[in-house]
C-alpha positions as CSV (number, residue, x, y, z in Angstrom):
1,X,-46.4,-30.2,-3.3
2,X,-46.1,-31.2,-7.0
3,X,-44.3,-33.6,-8.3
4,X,-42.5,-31.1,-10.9
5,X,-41.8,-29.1,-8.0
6,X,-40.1,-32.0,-5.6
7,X,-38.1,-33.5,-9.3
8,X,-36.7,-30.0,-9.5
9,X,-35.6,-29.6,-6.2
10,X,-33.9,-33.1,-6.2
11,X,-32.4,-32.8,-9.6
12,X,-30.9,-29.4,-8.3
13,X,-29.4,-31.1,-5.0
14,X,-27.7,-33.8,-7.1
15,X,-26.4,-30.7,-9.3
16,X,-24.9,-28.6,-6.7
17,X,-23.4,-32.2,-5.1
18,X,-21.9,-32.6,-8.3
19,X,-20.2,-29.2,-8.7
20,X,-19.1,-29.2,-5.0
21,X,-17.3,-32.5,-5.4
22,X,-15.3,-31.1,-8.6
23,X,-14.5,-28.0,-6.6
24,X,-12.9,-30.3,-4.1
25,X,-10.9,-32.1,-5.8
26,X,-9.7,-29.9,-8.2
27,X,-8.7,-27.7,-4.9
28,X,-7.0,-31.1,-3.5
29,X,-4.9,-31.9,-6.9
30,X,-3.9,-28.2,-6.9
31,X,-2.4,-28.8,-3.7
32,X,-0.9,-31.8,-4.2
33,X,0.7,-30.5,-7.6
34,X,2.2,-27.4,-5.6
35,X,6.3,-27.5,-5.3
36,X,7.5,-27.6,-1.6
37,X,10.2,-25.7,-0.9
38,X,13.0,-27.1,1.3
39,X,15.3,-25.4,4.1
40,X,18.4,-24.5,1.2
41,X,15.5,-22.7,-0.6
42,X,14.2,-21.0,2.0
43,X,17.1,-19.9,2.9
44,X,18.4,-18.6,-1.2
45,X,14.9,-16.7,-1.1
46,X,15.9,-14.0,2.0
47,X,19.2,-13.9,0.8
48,X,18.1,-12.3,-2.7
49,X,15.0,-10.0,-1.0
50,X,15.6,-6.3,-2.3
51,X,16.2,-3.6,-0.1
52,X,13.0,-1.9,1.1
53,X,11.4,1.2,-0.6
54,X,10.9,3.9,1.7
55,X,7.1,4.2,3.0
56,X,4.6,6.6,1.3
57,X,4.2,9.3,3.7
58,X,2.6,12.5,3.2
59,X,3.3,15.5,5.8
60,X,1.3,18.8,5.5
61,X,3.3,22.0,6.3
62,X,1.2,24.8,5.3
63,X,-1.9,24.7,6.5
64,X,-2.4,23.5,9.7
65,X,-5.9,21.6,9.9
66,X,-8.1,23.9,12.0
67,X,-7.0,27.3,10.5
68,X,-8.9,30.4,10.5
69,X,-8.0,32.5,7.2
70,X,-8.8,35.8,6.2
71,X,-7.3,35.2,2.7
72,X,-8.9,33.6,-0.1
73,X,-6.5,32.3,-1.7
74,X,-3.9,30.3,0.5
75,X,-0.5,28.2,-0.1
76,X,-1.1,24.3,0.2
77,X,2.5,22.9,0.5
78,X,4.1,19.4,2.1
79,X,6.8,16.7,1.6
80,X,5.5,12.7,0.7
81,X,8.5,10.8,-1.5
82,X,10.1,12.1,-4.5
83,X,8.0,12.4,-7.6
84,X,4.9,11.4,-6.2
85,X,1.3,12.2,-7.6
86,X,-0.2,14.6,-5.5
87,X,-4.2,15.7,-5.6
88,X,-5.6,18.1,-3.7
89,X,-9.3,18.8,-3.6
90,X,-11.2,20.9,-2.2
91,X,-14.6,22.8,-2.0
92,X,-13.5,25.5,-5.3
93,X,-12.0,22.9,-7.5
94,X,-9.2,20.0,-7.6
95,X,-5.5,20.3,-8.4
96,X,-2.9,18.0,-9.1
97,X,0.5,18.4,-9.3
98,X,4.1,15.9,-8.8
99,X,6.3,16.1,-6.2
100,X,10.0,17.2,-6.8
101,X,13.0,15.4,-6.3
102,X,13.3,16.1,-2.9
103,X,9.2,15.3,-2.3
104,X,8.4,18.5,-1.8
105,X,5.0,20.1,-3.3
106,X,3.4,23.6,-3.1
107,X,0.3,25.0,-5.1
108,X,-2.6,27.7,-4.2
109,X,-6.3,26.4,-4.0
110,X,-9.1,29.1,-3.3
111,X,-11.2,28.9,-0.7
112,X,-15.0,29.3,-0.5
113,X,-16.5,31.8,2.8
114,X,-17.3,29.2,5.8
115,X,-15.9,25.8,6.1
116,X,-13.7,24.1,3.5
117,X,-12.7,20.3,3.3
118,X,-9.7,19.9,2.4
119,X,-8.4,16.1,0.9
120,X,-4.5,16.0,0.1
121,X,-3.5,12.5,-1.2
122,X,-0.3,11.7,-2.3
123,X,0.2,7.9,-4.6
124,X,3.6,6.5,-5.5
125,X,4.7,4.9,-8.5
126,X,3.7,1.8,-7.4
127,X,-0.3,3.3,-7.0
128,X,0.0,3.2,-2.7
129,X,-2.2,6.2,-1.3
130,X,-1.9,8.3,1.7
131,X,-4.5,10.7,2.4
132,X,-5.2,13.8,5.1
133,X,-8.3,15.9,5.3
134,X,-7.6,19.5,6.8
135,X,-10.0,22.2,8.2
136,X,-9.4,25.8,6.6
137,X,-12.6,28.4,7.6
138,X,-12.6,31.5,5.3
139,X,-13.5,34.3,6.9
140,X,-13.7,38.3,6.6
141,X,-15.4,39.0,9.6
142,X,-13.0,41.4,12.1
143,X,-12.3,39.8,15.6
């Protein structure tokens, strides 16, 4: 081995020695400089906790996943929690569209002939998603 090669090596151990020992103790004085709380404080801080928000849900009522359609265009409709964002994508295009008051959201989407993916998510003001894929085949063919 050269010597350039070993004084590098060394010189780079010492370095990264260096940096982790300032690492550590900057870690240990920001621990140390952290306020502890006490039982009366504790106790204050569940007192004043806000009521919960309801939980984003999304529920699909028109499709069902699995549907066999001999419509092209079809009704895409649900209920998540008032006013949320709602996109819906699918093999044709995309749409987006806000819940109403109530939650409640309805478009149309066109289908393609076959299979067609489709991805409803709904996001809350607060930019939480919930997502379902459904299962919608397109089909003309008489049974």
């Amino acid at each position: 081995m050269k010597k350039e090669v070993l004084i590098a090596i060394i010189i780079g151990f010492g370095l990264g020695l260096v940096i982790t020992f300032g690492i550590w103790t900057a870690n240990k004085a920001l621990k140390e400089a952290a306020p502890s709380t006490t039982g009366e404080e504790e106790q204050e801080e569940v007192a004043a906790e806000p009521t919960p928000v309801p939980a984003l849900d999304l529920m699909i009522t028109s499709p069902e996943d699995n549907t066999l359609s001999d419509k092209e265009i079809i009704e895409v409709s649900g209920r998540t929690v008032a006013e949320a964002i709602i996109t819906i994508i699918y093999p044709d295009g995309e749409t987006i569209l806000e819940a109403d008051q109530d939650g409640d959201f309805s478009t149309e989407i066109s289908l393609i002939g076959g299979d067609n993916q489709i991805k409803i998510s709904a996001f809350d003001k607060e930019g939480e998603r919930v997502s379902q894929t459904l299962t919608v085949v397109y089909s003309t063919a008489k049974i």
